[in-house]
C-alpha positions, 0 to 999 in steps of 0.5 A, spaced: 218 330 081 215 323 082 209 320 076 203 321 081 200 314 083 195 310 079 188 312 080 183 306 081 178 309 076 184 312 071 184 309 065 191 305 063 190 310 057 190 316 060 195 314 065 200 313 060 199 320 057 200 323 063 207 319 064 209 320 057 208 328 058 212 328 065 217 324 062 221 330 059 221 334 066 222 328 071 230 326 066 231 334 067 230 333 074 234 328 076 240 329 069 246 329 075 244 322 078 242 318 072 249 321 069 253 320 073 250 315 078 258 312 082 257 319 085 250 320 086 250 313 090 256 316 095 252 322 096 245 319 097 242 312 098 240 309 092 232 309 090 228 303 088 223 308 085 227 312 082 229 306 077 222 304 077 220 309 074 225 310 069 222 303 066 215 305 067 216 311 063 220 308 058 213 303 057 209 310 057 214 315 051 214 308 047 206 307 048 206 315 047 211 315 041 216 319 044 222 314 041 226 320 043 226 320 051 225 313 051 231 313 049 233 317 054 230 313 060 234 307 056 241 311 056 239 312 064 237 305 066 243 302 062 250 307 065 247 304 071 245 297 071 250 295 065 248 293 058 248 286 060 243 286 065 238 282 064 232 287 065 236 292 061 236 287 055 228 285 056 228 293 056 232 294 050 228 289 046 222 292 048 225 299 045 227 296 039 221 292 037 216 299 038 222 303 033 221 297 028 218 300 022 218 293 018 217 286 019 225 286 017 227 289 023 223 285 027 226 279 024 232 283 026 231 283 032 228 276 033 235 273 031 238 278 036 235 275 041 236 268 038 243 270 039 243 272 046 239 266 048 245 262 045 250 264 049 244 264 056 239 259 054 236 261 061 236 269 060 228 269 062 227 276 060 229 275 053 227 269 053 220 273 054 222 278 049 223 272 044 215 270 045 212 275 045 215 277 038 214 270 035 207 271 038 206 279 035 209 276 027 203 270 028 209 265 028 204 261 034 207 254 033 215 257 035 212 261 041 209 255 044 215 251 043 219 256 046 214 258 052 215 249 053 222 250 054 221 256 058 217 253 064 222 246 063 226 251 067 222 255 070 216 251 071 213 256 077 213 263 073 206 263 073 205 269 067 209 264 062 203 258 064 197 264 063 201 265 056 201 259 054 194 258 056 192 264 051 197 261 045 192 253 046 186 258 047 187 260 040 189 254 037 183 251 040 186 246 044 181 248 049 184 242 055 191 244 054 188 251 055 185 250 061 191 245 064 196 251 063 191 255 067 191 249 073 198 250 073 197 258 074 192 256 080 198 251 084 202 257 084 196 262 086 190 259 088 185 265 089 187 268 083 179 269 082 179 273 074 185 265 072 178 262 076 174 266 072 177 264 065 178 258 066 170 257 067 170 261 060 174 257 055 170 251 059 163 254 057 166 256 050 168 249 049 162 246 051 157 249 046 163 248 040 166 241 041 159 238 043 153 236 041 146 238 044 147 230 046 153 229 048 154 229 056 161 232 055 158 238 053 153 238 059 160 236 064 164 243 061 158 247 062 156 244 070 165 245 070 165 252 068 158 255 072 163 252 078 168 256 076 165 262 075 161 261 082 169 260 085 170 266 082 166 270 085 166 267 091 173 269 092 171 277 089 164 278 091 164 285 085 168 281 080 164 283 074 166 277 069 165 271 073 158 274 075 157 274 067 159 268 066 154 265 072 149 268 068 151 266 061 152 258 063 146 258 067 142 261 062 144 256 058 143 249 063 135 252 063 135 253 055 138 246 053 132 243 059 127 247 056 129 245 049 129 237 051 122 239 054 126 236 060 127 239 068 134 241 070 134 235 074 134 231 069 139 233 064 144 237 068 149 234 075 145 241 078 138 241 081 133 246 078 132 250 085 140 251 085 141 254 077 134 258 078 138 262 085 144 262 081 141 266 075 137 270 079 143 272 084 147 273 078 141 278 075 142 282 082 149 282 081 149 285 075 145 290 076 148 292 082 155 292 079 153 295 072 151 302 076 158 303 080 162 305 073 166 309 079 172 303 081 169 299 075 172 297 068 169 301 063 168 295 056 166 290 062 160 294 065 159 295 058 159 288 057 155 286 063 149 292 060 149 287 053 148 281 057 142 284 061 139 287 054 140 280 051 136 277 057 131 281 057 129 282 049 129 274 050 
């Protein structure tokens, strides 16, 4: 009994039930190998799978509450690999961080990663954990310090660059933000939704760090709008960069009109361009916004916004 494949249009909530209630049967069926894995790997080959989806119920009973056939995955995972193995030790972490009722076992466990760290400076999964703790106790300052020294030694691990992104992002460090996220685009320049953000911390930095005439704030805008069009030219559906087509064009046209000025004049985009991308942007959205089957349901509900407000305007 295998976890059924993930649906494209399955919500992750409703997955992660159906995982967690399957849980129970799945370790029953599979009891001998997981407990006594030396004989099971002489009478079968090992399966990849099988110890993958160990993991991903474990994530599943601990989102669902179920400790106790987490527990159970946890126990699997570690007669197999060992309680030194790397990713079972993230997992581990990742188990005794959900059970944690107070700050004080939080703590607790911080200062355990900070041992094993000691003794491993580049165990990259509980360096992870280490992160992502400090992060969740708003220990903000010490997760960007610990995520530096992360990527000094593994300056191409993409997700750390994406999280040290967010960490700027929320200090309102807006170039460093945006840096990280060019990192991220070395290692995976198609990355369409890293296009897209990018162009979102660009647009948000433009109308908050700059007045109305300042001319960095209108080179933030035209940078962003080129992002979000990359964006979608690299995934013609995607529904946050058409979004954000939409929000920044809308916004070069108001800033014109404001100044009583054409386009020409006060943006590096002609009239004609940011007019086509506007209305391009308003098919797009339109379109999108009737295909929920496939489609994100808060962001096809944030594409409806956008076109309300439009509209009413």
């Amino acid at each position: 009994m295998v976890p059924p494949a993930q649906r494209s249009n399955e919500q992750p909530q409703a997955q992660v039930l159906r995982h967690a209630q399957i849980a129970p049967q799945y370790l029953e069926l599979h009891s001998t190998s997981a407990s006594h894995p030396l004989p099971s790997l002489i009478k079968q080959a090992e399966s990849v799978e099988l110890w993958n989806t160990y993991e991903q119920l474990l994530v599943s009973c601990l989102t669902s509450g179920d400790d106790k056939t987490a527990h159970m995955c946890l126990e699997r995972l570690t007669g197999r690999f060992g309680p030194s193995n790397e990713r079972v030790m993230g997992l581990k972490g990742v188990y005794l961080e959900a059970i944690a009722e107070t700050d004080r076992d939080l703590e607790k466990t911080l200062r355990d990663y900070e041992n094993t760290l000691s003794q491993n400076p580049v165990n990259g999964s509980i360096a992870k954990r280490r992160i992502a703790l400090l992060k969740s106790l708003g220990k903000h300052e010490e997760a960007i310090k610990a995520l530096t020294e992360l990527l000094d030694y593994a300056p191409v691990d993409a997700e750390a660059w994406a999280e040290l992104s967010e960490l700027y992002f929320m200090k309102s460090l807006y170039p460093q933000a945006v840096y990280c996220l060019e990192e991220v685009l070395l290692i995976f320049p198609n990355a369409w939704n890293v296009h897209a953000r990018v162009g979102e911390i660009l647009y948000i930095s433009s109308s908050l760090s700059a007045t109305d005439a300042d001319q960095s704030s209108d080179g933030s805008l035209v940078d962003a709008l080129h992002r979000f069009c990359r964006s979608i030219e690299l995934c013609d559906g995607y529904l946050r960069g058409w979004c954000g087509v939409k929000m920044a064009c809308q916004r070069l046209m108001g800033k014109a009109s404001k100044e009583g000025k054409t386009l020409d004049k006060t943006s590096a985009l002609s009239s004609k361009t940011v007019l086509d991308l506007d209305r391009r942007a308003d098919e797009a959205l339109s379109r999108i916004s009737k295909e929920e089957a496939g489609s994100n349901r808060s962001d096809v509900l944030a594409a409806r916004e956008i076109m309300s407000q439009v509209e009413s305007r």
